[in-house]
C-alpha positions as CSV (number, residue, x, y, z in Angstrom):
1,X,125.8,35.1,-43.7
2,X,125.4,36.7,-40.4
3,X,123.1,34.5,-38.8
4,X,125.1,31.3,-39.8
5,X,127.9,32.5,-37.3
6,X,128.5,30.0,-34.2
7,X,126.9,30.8,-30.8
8,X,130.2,30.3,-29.3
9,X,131.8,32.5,-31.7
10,X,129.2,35.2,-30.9
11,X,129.6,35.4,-27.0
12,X,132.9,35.4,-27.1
13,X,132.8,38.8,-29.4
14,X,130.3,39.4,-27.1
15,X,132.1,39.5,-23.9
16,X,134.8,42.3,-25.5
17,X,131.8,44.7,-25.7
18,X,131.6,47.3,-23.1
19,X,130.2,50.4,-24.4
20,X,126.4,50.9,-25.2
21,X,126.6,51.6,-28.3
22,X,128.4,48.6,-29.6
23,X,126.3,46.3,-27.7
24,X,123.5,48.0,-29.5
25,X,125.1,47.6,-32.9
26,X,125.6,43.8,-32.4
27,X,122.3,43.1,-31.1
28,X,120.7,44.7,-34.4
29,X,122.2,42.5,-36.8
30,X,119.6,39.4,-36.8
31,X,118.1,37.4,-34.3
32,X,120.8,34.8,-33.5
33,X,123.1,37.8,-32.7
34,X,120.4,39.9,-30.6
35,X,119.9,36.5,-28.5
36,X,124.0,35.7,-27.5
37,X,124.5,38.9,-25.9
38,X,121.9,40.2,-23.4
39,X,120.7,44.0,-23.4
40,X,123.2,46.7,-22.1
41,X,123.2,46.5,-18.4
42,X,125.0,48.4,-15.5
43,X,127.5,45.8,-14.5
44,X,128.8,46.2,-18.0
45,X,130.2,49.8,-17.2
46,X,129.4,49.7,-13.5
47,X,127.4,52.5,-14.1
48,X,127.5,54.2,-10.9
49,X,127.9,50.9,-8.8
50,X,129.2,50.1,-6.4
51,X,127.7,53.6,-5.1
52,X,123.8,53.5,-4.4
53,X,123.4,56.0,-2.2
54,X,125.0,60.0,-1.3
55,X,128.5,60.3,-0.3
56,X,129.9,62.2,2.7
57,X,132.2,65.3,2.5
58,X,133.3,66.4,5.8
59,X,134.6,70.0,7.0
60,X,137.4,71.2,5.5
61,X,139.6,74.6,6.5
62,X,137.8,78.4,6.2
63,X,134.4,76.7,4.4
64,X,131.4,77.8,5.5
65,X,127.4,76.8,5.1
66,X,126.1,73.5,6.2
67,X,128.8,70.6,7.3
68,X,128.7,67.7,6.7
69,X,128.2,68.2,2.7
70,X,126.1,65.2,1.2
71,X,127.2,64.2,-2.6
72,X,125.3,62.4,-5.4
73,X,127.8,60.5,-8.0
74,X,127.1,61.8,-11.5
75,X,127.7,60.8,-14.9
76,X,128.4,62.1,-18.2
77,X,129.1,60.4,-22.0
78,X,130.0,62.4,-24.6
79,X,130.1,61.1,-28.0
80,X,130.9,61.9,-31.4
81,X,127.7,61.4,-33.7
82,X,127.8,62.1,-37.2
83,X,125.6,61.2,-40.2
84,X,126.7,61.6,-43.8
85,X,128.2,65.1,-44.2
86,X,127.6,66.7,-40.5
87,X,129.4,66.3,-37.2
88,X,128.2,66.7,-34.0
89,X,129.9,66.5,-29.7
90,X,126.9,65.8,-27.5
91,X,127.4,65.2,-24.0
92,X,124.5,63.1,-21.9
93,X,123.8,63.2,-18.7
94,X,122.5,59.9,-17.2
95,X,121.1,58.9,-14.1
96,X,121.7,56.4,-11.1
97,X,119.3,53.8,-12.8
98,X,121.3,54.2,-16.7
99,X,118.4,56.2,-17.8
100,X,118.8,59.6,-19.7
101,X,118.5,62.6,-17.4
102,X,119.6,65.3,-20.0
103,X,121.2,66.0,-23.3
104,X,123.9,68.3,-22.9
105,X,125.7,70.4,-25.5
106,X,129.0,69.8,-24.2
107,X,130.8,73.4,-23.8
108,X,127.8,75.6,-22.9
109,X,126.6,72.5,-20.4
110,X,122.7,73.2,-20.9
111,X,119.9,71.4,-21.7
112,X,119.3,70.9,-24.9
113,X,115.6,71.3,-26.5
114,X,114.6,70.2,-29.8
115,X,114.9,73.5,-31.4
116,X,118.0,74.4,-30.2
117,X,119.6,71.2,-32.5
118,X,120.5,72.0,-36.0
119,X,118.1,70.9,-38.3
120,X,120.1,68.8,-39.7
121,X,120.4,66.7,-36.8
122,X,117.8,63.4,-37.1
123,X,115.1,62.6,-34.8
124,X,116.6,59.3,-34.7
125,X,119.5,57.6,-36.0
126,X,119.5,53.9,-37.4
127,X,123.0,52.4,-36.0
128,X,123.3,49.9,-38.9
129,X,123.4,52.8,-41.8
130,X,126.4,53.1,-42.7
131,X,126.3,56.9,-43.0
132,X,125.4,57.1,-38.7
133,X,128.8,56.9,-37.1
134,X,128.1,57.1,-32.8
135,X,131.6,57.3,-30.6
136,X,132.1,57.7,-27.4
137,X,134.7,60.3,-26.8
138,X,135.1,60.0,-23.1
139,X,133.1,59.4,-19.6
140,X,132.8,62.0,-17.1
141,X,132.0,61.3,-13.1
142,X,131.2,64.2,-11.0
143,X,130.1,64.7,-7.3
144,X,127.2,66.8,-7.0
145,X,126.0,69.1,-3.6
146,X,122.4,68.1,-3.2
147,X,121.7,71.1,-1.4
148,X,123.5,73.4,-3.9
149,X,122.8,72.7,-7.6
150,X,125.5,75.1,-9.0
151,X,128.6,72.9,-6.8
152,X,129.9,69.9,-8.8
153,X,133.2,68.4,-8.1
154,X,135.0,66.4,-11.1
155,X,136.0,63.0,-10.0
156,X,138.5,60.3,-10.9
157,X,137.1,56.8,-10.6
158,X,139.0,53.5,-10.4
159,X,137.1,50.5,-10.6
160,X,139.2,48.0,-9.7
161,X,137.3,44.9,-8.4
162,X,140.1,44.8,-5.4
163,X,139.5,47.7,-4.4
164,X,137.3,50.3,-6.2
165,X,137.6,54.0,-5.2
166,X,137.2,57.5,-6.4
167,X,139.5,60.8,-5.4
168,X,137.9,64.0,-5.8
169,X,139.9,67.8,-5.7
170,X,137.8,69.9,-3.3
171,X,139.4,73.5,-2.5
172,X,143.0,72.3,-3.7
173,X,142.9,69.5,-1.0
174,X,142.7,65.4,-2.8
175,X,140.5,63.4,-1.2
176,X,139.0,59.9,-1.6
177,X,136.8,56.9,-0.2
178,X,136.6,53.4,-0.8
179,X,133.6,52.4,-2.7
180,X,131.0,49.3,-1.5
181,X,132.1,49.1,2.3
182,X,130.5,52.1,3.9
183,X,126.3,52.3,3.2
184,X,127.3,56.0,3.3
185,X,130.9,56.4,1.9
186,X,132.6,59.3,3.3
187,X,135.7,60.9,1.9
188,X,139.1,61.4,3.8
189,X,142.1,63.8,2.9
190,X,144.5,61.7,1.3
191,X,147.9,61.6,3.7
192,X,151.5,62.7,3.2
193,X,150.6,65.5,0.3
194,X,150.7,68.6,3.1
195,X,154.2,69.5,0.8
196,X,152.6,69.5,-2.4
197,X,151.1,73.0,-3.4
198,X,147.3,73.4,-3.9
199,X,145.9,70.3,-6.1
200,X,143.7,71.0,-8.9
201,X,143.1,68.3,-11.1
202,X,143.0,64.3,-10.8
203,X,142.6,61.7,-13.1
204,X,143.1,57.7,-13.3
205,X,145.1,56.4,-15.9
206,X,146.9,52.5,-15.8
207,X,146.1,51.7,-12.0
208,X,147.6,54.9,-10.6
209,X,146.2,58.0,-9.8
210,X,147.2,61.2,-11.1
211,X,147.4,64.8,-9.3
212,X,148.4,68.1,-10.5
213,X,149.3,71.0,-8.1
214,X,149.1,74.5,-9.2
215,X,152.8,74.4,-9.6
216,X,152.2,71.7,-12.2
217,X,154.0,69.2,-9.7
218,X,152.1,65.8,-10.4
219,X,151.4,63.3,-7.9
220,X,151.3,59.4,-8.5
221,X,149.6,57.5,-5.9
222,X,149.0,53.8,-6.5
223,X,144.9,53.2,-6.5
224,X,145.1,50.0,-3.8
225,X,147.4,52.0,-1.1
226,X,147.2,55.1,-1.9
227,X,150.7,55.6,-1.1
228,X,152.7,58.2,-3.6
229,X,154.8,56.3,-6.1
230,X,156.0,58.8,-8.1
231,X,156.7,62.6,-8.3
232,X,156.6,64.5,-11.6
233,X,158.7,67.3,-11.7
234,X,157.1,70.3,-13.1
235,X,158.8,72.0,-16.5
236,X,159.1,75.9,-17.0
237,X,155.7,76.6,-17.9
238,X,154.7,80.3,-19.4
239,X,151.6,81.7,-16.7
240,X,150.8,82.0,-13.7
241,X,150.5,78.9,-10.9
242,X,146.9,79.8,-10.6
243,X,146.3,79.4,-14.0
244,X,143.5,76.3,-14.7
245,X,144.7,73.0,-15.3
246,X,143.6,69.8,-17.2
247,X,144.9,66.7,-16.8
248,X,144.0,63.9,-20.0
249,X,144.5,60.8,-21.2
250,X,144.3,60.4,-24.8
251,X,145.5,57.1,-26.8
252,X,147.7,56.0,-24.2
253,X,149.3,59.5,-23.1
254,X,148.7,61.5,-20.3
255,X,148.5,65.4,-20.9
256,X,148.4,68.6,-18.8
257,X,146.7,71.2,-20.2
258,X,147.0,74.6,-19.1
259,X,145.5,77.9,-20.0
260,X,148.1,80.8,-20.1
261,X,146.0,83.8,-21.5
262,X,142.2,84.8,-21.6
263,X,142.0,83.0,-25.0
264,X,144.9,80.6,-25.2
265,X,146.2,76.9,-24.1
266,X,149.3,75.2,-23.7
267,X,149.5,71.7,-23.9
268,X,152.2,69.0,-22.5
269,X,152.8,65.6,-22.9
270,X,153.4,63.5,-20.0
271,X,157.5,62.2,-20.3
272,X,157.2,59.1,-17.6
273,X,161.3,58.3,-18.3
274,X,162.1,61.5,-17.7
275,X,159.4,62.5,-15.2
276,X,158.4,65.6,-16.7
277,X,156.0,67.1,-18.5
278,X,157.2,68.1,-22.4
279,X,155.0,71.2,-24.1
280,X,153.4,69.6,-27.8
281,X,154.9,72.9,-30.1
282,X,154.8,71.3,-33.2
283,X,151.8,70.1,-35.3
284,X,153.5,66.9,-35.3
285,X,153.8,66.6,-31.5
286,X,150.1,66.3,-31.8
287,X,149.8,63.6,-33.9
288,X,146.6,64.8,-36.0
289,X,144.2,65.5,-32.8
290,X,142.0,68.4,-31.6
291,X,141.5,69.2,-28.0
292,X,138.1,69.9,-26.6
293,X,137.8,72.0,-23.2
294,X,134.7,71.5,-21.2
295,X,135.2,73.7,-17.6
296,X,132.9,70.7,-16.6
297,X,134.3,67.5,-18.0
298,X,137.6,68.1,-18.9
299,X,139.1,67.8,-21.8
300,X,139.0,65.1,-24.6
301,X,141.4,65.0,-27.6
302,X,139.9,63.1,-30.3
303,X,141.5,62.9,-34.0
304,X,140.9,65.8,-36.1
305,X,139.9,63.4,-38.9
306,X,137.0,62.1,-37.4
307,X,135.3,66.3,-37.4
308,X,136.5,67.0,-41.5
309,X,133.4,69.6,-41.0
310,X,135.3,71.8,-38.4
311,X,137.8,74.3,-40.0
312,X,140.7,73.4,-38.3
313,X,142.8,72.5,-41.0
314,X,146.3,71.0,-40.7
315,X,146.7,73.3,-37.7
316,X,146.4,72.1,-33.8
317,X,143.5,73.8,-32.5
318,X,141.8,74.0,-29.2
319,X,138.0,74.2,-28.9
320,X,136.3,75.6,-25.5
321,X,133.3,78.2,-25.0
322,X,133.6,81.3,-23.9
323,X,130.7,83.7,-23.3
324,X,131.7,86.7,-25.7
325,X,131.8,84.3,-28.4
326,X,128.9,81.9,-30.1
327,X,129.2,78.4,-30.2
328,X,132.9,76.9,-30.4
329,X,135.4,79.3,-30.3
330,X,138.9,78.6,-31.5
331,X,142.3,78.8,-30.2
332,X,145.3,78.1,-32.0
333,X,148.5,76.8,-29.7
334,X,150.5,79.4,-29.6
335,X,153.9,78.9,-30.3
């Protein structure tokens, strides 16, 4: 039985829980379970701590308005929920204090209202069914202008208890602050990249953060000195340089996404011997995953087994919104 587990047995499972929803699954099994792991708390994620107040952004080159900028930290979750034969992405929105601030569906990025969900979707889900499956797919930090409500800045956030930081790309320039010393951090350029061509993504993967220029050059800085390590050369891409780019990291891999056409993606996989970046041509390459494009968050590749609902077949598919289309719209990789 359940309840006849040892206490020591229980916080110990207890302490490799991180994510809400598995604490929330434990604690729901019986009574000597809910009391060996406390409620879901912000140290467990460090929320949005060490950060408890706004962030400064100083003046860069040719901007205009109101200087110094002041910048909340956001935070989105998106998850996987599915219940018996349906699938759902939902991203949510939380607040500084861990409470929900909005349920987003994750490619359009607004609000969803009770009648916009399918009416298949529950008005609540019991996490011990069986049937209710609830993932989390990725986290999202932004920086958001509190005097503009339409300028949000995707971060990368390292929360190493040495030293915890986040870097942010703002107008093709990387730029970053040291988190808990300041009462009002403020963000500096990040040296010695005046060579590099205009930035455009960032993201922290294994102690090290990652940049991508427009010429798909990639950056390594290490996250304590934030001295570059590394330099990954760039491989002949099909596009233009000003072409979006994504950097992911996916089951252990880091990949650069890029879109080449009004409708279409290309994806590479991150070759750290070699230091280059290899395109993913073949099914195969992609090892049974779909890749999800938020302008917003990112992207996310979860396995394509997990969404058996969505028609994607045995084909590698890429799922983003566009406005001339309804809902997801697909695009296959082109090859």
């Amino acid at each position: 039985m359940a309840s006849d587990l040892s206490v020591e047995l229980l916080e110990k499972v207890g302490k490799c829980l991180n994510l809400t929803n598995d604490i929330s699954r434990f604690r729901a099994v019986c009574r000597s379970w809910r009391s060996s792991v406390p409620p879901f708390t912000k140290n467990k994620q460090q929320l949005l701590s060490p950060i408890r107040g706004p962030i400064q952004l100083p003046k860069y080159p040719d901007s205009n308005g109101n200087w110094p900028k002041m910048l909340n930290l956001t935070k989105r979750v998106i998850y996987h929920v599915s219940h018996s034969s349906s699938t759902w992405v939902v991203t949510v929105k939380l607040k500084e204090s861990g409470e929900i601030d909005r349920t987003l569906d994750p490619l359009f990025q607004c609000p969803f209202s009770r009648e916009q969900f399918p009416e298949t979707f529950p008005e609540a889900f019991n996490l011990l069914d069986e049937d209710v499956l609830v993932v989390e797919l990725a986290e999202a930090y932004g920086l958001r202008d509190i005097s503009e409500a339409g300028c949000d800045y995707r971060v990368a956030m390292s929360f190493n208890p040495s030293c915890p930081a986040l870097m942010v790309v703002v107008n093709g320039v990387l730029y970053h602050c040291n988190l808990g010393v300041d009462p009002i951090p403020k963000l500096k350029p990040v040296e010695g990249l005046a060579a590099y061509s205009r930035l455009e993504d960032v993201i922290y993967y294994e102690e090290k953060f990652y940049a991508v220029a427009s010429d798909a050059i990639t950056v390594v800085l290490d996250s304590n000195s934030l001295q570059v390590v590394d330099i990954l050369v760039k491989t002949r891409m099909l596009g233009r340089e000003r072409h979006r780019k994504y950097l992911v990291e996916s089951a252990g891999d880091v990949f650069l996404v890029k879109k080449v056409r009004h409708l279409n993606y290309r994806v590479f996989k991150l070759n750290a011997i070699e230091k280059c970046w290899v395109e993913m041509e073949d099914d195969w390459d992609w090892d049974g995953r779909i890749l999800i494009v938020d302008s917003d968050d990112g992207c996310f590749f979860p396995s394509a087994q997990d969404f058996p609902r969505i028609g994607h077949g045995n084909n590698s598919c890429v799922y983003f919104y566009h406005p001339n289309y309804t809902r997801w719209a697909q695009s296959c990789i082109v090859r």
